[in-house]
C-alpha positions as CSV (number, residue, x, y, z in Angstrom):
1,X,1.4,30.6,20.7
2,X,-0.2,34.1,21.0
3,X,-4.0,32.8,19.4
4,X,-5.5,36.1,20.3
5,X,-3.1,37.6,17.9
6,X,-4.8,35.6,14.7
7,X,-8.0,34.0,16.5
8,X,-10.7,36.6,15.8
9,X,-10.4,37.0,11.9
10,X,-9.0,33.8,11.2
11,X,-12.0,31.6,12.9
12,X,-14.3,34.0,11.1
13,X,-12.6,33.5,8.3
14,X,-12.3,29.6,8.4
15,X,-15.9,28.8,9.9
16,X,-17.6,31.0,7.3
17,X,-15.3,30.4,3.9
18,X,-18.1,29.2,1.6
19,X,-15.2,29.5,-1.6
20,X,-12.3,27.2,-2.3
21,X,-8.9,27.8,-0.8
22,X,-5.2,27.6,-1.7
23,X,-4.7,25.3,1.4
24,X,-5.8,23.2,3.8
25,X,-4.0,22.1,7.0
26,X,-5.5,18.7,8.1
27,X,-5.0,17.5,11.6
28,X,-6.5,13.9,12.4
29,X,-7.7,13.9,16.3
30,X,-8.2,11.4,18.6
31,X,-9.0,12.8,22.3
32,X,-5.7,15.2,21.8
33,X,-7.3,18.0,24.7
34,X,-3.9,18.7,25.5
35,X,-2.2,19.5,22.2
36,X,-4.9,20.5,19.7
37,X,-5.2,23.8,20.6
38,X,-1.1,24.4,20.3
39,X,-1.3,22.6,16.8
40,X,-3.8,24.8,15.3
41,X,-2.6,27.6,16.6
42,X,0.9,27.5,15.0
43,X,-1.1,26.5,11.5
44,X,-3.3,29.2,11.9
45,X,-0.3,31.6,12.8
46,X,1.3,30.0,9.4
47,X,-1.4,31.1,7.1
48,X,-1.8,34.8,8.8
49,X,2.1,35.6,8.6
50,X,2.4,34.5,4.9
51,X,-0.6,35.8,3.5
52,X,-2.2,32.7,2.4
53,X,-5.5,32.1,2.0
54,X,-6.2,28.8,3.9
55,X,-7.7,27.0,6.4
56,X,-7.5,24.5,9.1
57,X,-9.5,21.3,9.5
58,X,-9.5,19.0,12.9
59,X,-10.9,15.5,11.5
60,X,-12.4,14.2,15.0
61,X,-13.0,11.0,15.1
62,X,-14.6,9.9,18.8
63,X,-12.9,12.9,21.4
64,X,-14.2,12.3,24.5
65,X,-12.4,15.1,26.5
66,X,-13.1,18.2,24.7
67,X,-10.8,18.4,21.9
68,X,-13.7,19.7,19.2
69,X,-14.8,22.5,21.4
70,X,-10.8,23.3,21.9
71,X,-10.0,23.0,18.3
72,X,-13.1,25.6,17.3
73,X,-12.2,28.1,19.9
74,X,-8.1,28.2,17.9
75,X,-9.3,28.8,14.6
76,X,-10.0,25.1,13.2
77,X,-13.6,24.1,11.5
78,X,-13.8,20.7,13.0
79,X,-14.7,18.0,10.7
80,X,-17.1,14.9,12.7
81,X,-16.0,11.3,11.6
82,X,-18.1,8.7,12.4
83,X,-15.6,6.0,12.4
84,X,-12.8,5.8,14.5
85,X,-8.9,5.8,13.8
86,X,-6.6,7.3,11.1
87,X,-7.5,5.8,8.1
88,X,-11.2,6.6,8.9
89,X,-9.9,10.1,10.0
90,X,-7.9,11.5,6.5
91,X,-9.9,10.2,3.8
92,X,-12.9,11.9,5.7
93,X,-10.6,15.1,6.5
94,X,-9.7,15.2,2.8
95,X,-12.9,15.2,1.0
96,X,-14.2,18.0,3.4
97,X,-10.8,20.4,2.6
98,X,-11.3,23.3,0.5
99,X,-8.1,23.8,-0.2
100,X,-6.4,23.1,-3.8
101,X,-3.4,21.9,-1.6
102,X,-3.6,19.9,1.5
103,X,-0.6,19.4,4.1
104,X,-1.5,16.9,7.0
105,X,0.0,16.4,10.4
106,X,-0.8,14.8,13.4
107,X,-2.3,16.8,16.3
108,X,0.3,15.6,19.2
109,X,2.5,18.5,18.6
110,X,5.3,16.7,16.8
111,X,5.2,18.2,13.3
112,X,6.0,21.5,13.4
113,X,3.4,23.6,11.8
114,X,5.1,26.9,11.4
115,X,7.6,25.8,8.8
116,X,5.5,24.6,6.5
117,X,6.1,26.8,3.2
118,X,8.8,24.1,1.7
119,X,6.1,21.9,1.4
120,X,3.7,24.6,-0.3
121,X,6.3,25.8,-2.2
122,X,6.7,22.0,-3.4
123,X,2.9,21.9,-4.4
124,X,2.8,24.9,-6.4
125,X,5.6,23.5,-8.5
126,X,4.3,20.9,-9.4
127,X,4.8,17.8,-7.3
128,X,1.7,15.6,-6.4
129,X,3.1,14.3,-2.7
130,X,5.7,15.9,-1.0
131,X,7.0,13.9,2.6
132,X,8.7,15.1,5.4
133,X,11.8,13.8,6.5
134,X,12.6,13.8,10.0
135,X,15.9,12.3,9.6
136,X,17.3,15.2,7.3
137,X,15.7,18.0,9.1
138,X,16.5,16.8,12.7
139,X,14.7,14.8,15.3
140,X,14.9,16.1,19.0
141,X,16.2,14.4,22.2
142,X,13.0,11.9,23.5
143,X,11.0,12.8,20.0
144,X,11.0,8.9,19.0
145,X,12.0,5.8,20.7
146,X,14.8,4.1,19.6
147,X,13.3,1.0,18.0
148,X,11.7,3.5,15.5
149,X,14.3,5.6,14.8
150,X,17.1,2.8,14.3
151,X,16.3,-1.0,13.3
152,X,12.0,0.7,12.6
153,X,11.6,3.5,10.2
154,X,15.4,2.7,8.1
155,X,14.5,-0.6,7.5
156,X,10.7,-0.2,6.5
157,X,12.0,2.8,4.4
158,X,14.7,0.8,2.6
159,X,12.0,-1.9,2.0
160,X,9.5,0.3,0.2
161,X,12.5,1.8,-1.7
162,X,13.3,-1.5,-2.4
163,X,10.2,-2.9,-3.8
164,X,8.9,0.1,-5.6
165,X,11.7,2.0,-6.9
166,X,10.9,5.5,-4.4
167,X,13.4,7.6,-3.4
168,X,11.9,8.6,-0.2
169,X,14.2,8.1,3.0
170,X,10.7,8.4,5.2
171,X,8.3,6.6,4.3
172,X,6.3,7.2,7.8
173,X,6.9,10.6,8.2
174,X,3.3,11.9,9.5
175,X,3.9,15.7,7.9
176,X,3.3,15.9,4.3
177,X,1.5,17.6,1.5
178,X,-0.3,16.9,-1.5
179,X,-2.7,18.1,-4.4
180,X,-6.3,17.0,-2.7
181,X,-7.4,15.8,-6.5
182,X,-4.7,14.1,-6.8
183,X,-4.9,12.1,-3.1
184,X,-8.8,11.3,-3.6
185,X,-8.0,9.8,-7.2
186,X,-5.4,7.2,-5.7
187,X,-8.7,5.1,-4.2
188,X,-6.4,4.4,-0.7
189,X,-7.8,1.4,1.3
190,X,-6.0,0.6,3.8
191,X,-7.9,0.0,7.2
192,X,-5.1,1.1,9.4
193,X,-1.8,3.2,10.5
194,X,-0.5,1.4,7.1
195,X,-2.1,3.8,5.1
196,X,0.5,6.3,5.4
197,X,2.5,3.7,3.2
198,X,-0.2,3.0,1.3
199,X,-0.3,6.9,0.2
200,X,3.5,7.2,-1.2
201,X,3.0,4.1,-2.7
202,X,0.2,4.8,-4.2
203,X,1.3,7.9,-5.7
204,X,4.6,6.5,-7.3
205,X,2.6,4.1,-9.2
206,X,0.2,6.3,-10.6
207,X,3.5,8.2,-12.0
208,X,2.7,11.0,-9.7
209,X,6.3,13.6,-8.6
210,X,7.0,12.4,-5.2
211,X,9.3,14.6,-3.6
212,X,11.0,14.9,-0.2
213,X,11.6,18.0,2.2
214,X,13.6,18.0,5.8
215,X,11.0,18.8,8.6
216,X,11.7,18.4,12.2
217,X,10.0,15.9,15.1
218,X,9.6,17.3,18.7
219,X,8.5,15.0,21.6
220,X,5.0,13.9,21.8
221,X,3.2,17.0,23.5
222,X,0.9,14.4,25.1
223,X,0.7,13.3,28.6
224,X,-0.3,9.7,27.5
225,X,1.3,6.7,25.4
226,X,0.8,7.2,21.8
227,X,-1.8,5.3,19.6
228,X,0.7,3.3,18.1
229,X,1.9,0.2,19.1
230,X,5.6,0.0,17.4
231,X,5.9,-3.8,16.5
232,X,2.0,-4.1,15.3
233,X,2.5,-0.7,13.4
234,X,5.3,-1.5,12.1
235,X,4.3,-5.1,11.1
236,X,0.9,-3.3,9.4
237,X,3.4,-1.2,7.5
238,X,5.7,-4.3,6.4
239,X,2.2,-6.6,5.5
240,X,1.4,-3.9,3.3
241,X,4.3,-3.4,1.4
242,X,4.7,-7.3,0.7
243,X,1.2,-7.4,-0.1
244,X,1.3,-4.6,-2.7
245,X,4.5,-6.3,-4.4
246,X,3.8,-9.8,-5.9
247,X,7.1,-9.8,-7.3
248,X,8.8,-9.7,-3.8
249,X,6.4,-11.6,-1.7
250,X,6.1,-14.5,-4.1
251,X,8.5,-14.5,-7.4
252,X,11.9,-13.6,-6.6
253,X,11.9,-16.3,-3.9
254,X,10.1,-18.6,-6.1
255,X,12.7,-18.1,-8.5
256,X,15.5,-18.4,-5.6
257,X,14.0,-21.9,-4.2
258,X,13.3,-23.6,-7.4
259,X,17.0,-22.4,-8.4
260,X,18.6,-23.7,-5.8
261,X,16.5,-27.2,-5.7
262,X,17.7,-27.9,-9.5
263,X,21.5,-27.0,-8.7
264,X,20.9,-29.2,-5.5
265,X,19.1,-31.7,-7.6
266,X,21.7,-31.9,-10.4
267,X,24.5,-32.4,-7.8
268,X,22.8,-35.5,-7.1
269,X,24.8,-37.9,-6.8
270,X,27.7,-36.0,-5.9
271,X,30.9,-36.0,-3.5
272,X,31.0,-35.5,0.2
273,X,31.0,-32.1,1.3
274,X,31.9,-31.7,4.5
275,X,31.1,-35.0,5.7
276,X,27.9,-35.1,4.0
277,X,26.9,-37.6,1.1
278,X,24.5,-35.8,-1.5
279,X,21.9,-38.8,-2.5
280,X,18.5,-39.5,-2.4
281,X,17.7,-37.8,0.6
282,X,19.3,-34.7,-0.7
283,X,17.7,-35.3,-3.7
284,X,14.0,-35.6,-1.9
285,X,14.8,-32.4,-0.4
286,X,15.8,-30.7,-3.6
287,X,12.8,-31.3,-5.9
288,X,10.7,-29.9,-2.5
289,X,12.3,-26.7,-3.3
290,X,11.5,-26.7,-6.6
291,X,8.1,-28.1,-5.8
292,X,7.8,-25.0,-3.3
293,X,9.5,-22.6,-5.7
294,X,7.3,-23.6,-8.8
295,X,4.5,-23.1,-6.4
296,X,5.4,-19.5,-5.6
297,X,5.9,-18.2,-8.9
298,X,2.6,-19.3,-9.6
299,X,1.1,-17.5,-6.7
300,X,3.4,-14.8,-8.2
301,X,1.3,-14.8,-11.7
302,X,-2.4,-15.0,-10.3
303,X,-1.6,-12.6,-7.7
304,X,-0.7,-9.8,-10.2
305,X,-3.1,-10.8,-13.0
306,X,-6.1,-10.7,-9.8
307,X,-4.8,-7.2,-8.4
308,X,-4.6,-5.8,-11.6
309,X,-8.1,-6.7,-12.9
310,X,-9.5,-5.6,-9.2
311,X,-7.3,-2.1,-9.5
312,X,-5.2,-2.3,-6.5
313,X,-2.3,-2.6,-8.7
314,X,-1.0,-1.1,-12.4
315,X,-1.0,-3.9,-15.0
316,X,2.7,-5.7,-15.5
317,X,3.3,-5.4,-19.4
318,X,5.3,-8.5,-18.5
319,X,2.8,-10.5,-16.7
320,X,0.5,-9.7,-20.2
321,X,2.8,-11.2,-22.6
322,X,2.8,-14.7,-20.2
323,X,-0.1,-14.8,-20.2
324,X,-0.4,-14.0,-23.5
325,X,2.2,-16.4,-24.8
326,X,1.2,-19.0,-22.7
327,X,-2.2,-20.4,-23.6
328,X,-4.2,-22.7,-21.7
329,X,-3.8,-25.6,-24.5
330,X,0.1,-24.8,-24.0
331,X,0.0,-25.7,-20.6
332,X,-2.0,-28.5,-20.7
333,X,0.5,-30.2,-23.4
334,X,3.3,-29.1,-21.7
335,X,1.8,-30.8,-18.3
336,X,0.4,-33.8,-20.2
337,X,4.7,-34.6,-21.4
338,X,5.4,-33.7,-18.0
339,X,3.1,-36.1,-16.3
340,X,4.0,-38.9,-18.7
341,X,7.8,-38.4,-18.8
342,X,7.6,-39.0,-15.0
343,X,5.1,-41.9,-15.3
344,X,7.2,-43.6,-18.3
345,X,10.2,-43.7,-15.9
346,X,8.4,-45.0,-13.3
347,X,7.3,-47.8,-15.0
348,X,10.8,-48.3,-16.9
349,X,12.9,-49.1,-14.0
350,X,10.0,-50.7,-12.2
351,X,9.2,-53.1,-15.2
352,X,10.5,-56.5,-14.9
353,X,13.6,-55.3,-12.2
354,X,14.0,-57.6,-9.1
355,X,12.5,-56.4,-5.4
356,X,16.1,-55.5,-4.6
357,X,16.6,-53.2,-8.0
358,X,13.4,-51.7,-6.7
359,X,14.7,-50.2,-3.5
360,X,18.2,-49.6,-4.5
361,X,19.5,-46.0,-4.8
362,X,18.9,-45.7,-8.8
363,X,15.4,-46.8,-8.9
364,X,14.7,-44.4,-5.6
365,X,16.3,-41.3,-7.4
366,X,13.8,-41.8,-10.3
367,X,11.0,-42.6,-8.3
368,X,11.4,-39.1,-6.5
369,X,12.5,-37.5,-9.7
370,X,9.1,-39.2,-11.6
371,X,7.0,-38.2,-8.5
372,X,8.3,-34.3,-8.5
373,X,7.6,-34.3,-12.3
374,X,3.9,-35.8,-11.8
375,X,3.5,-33.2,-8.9
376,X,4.9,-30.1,-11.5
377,X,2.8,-31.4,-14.1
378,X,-0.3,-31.3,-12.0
379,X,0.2,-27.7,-10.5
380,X,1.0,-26.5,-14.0
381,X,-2.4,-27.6,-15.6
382,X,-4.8,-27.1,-13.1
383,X,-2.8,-23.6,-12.5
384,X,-3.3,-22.7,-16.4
385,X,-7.2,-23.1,-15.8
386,X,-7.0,-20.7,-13.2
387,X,-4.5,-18.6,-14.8
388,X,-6.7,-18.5,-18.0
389,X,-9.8,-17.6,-15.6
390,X,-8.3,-15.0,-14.3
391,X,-7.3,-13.6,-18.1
392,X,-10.7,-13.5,-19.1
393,X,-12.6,-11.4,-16.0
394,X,-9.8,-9.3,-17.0
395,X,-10.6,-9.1,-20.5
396,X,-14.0,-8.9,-19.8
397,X,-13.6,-6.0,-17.3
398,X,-11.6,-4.1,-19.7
399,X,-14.2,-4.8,-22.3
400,X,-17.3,-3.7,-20.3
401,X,-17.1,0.0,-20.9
402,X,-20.0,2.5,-20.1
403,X,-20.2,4.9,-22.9
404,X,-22.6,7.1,-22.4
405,X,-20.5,9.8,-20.6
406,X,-23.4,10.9,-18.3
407,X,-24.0,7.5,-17.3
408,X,-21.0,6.3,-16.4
409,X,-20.0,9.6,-14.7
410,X,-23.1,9.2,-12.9
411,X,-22.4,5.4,-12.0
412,X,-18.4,6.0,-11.1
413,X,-18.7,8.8,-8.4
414,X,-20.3,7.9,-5.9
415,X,-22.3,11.2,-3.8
416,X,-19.7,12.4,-0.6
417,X,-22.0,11.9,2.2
418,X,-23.3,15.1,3.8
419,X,-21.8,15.2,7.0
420,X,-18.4,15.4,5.0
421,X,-19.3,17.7,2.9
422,X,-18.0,20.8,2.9
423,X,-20.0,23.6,4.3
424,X,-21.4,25.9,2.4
425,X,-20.3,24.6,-1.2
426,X,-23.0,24.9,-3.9
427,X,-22.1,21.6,-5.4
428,X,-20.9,18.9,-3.5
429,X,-17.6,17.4,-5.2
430,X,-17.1,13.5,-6.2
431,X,-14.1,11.2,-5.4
432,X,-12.2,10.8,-8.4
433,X,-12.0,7.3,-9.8
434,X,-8.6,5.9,-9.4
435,X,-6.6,6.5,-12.3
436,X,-4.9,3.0,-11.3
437,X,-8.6,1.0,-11.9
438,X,-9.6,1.2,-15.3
439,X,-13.1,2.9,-15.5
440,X,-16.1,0.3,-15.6
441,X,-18.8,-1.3,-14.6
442,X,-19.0,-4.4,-13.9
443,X,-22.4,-5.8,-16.1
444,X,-23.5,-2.2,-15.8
445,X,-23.8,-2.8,-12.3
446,X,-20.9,-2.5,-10.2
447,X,-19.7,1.0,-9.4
448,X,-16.1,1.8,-8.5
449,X,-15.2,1.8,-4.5
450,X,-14.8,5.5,-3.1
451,X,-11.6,6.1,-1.0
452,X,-11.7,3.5,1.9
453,X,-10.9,4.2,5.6
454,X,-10.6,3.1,9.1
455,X,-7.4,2.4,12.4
456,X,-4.8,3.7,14.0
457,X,-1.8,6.4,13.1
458,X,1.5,6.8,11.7
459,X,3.2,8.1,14.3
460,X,6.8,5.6,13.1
């Protein structure tokens, strides 16, 4: 890349640009000497041949071998984070932009920086993220291993399209763009290289247009291993979807278990299948399942009424009308008939049988069968307390409303520190509350959490 042929007017341009711009190319950094200069080169290039009035912003976070003086010298202002890693890097590099439209990349010299008008072209239409995807616009010889680009980023991909409902066939994909209001309002906190899930996902459920574009991947540019670590990253990125989706992590196999534990448990006593008798001990193991199952969808319930009170999540209308529907007093009575249907059968067959009626394969089945029932009835009304709990802080959340507009306004945004800041700027902007978290304080007290940040980088 000829710099010299854009450098002069472009880093006057970009170091002295005091006004907001149409874009911003973001590029986190991590001690990347030997690519930076390359990387911002071909995005300054980008703006100067079609006339767009931009920028480009290294987010450093820690170089040790010169990669802020090299990134200055090809046209980049150079954005210092204090924290280190990827999520500490974007969230920083975002809330500095002055551009209306902000198209990341990684500064390895993978994404390639000279094509990137699909994506602007995107943005100006109207989407609010637009991914690259490097399996539709090709992916070089050597630029990534085969455990990403076969069991790794198909299969974490499928998953997230899986759980929430996103037509995106890359969901790691390390170029993309978006609207910079609309990325600070999503409130991202993720600690890690999971973030670059945490962004799509984000965005689809705060009905946001996520659209797709082919890019291209090179090989690393580097002369060292990358950041990323594949099975840790890709674990991260797997943790976090499962943690984002009560439904998958806890109900549907809730539902599945306690399924099959009542088919296995009504079976009981059955014929031999396959050489094997199904009696008590099949029996034992069926109410387990259930036991297990019953357990899950609780977890399911609380997990989703808890996220969705704290904001991490969009409320489930469906969740509501449970909870709704079923009261605490409901629970407890319908616990209480459990309990004592199990107890009352107990006792029945116990009562006034022999001490070999006792142990024979009857009186077993409706011990376990009177012990599984004392065990559901228990779970269900000490889980309707917490259920209920959980209802009101919601409630009371959703109750505790600032209004006086100046100060909640004042009490919601929380002041961007100065060193991320952008220069120049006679008023220094404020992250957006997430349009996800209902706007309160808690007791007047609590503000909302700005966009979090901190690890590693999706390089999947």
């Amino acid at each position: 890349m000829d710099i010299a042929r854009y450098g002069p007017d472009l880093r006057v341009a970009s170091l002295r640009l005091t006004q907001r711009a149409e874009l911003t190319v973001l590029m986190p950094c991590l001690n990347e000497a030997k690519t930076v200069a390359t990387c911002v080169g071909k995005a300054v290039a980008f703006l100067a041949d079609h006339g767009i009035d931009g920028e480009v912003v290294v987010a450093d976070n820690g170089r040790t071998d010169g990669s802020q003086r090299l990134a200055e010298a090809a046209g980049a202002r150079v954005v210092a984070v204090g924290q280190r890693g990827y999520g500490a890097a974007l969230p920083s590099g975002i809330r500095a932009a002055r551009g209306e439209y902000v198209i990341m990349g990684d500064a390895d010299d993978i994404c390639d920086f000279s094509e990137l008008m699909p994506f602007l072209e995107r943005l100006r239409a109207g989407a609010g993220l637009v991914m690259g995807n490097r399996f539709r616009g090709g992916i070089e010889p050597g630029g990534m291993p085969t455990l990403r680009r076969y069991p790794g980023n198909p299969v974490l991909s499928f998953i997230g399209r899986l759980f929430f409902r996103i037509e995106v066939g890359d969901f790691h994909c390390g170029l993309r763009g978006f609207r910079r209001d609309s990325a600070l309002s999503l409130g991202v906190l993720s600690s890690g290289m999971e973030l670059a899930s945490e962004t799509v996902v984000r965005a689809t459920l705060a009905v946001q247009l996520v659209e797709e574009v082919p890019t291209t991947l090179s090989p690393d540019g580097r002369s060292r291993p990358p950041h990323l670590r594949s099975w840790r990253g890709g674990w991260r990125h797997l943790r976090f979807l499962l943690l984002f989706s009560p439904r998958w992590l806890f109900l549907i196999p809730g539902l599945a278990l306690f399924v099959v534990g009542l088919v296995l448990g009504v079976a009981v006593p059955g014929p031999r299948l396959g050489g094997v008798a199904l009696d008590v001990d099949a029996l034992a193991v069926a109410c387990v399942l259930m036991v297990i199952g019953f357990q899950a969808v609780r977890c399911a319930l609380f997990t989703q009424v808890h996220v969705s009170a704290e904001g991490f999540l969009p409320e489930d209308p469906r969740v509501g009308k449970v909870s709704a529907a079923w009261s605490l007093e409901r629970g407890l009575w319908f616990g209480g008939l459990l309990a004592a249907a199990g107890l009352l059968a107990a006792f029945a067959r116990w009562h006034g049988g022999s001490i070999s009626e006792r142990y024979d394969g009857t009186s077993l089945r409706i011990t376990v069968l009177s012990a599984t029932a004392l065990t559901g009835s228990c779970q269900l009304i000490l889980g309707n307390f917490i259920l209920t709990a959980l209802s009101i802080l919601q409630r009371d959340q959703q109750r505790v409303v600032v209004t006086d507009a100046g100060r909640s306004a004042a009490a919601a945004a929380p002041a961007v520190h100065p060193v991320l800041a952008p220069d120049g700027l006679a008023e220094a902007e404020h992250a957006r509350p997430s349009p996800v978290k209902p706007l309160i304080l808690r007791h007047e007290r609590q503000a909302l959490p700005t966009v979090g940040a901190a690890g590693g980088a999706p390089e999947a």
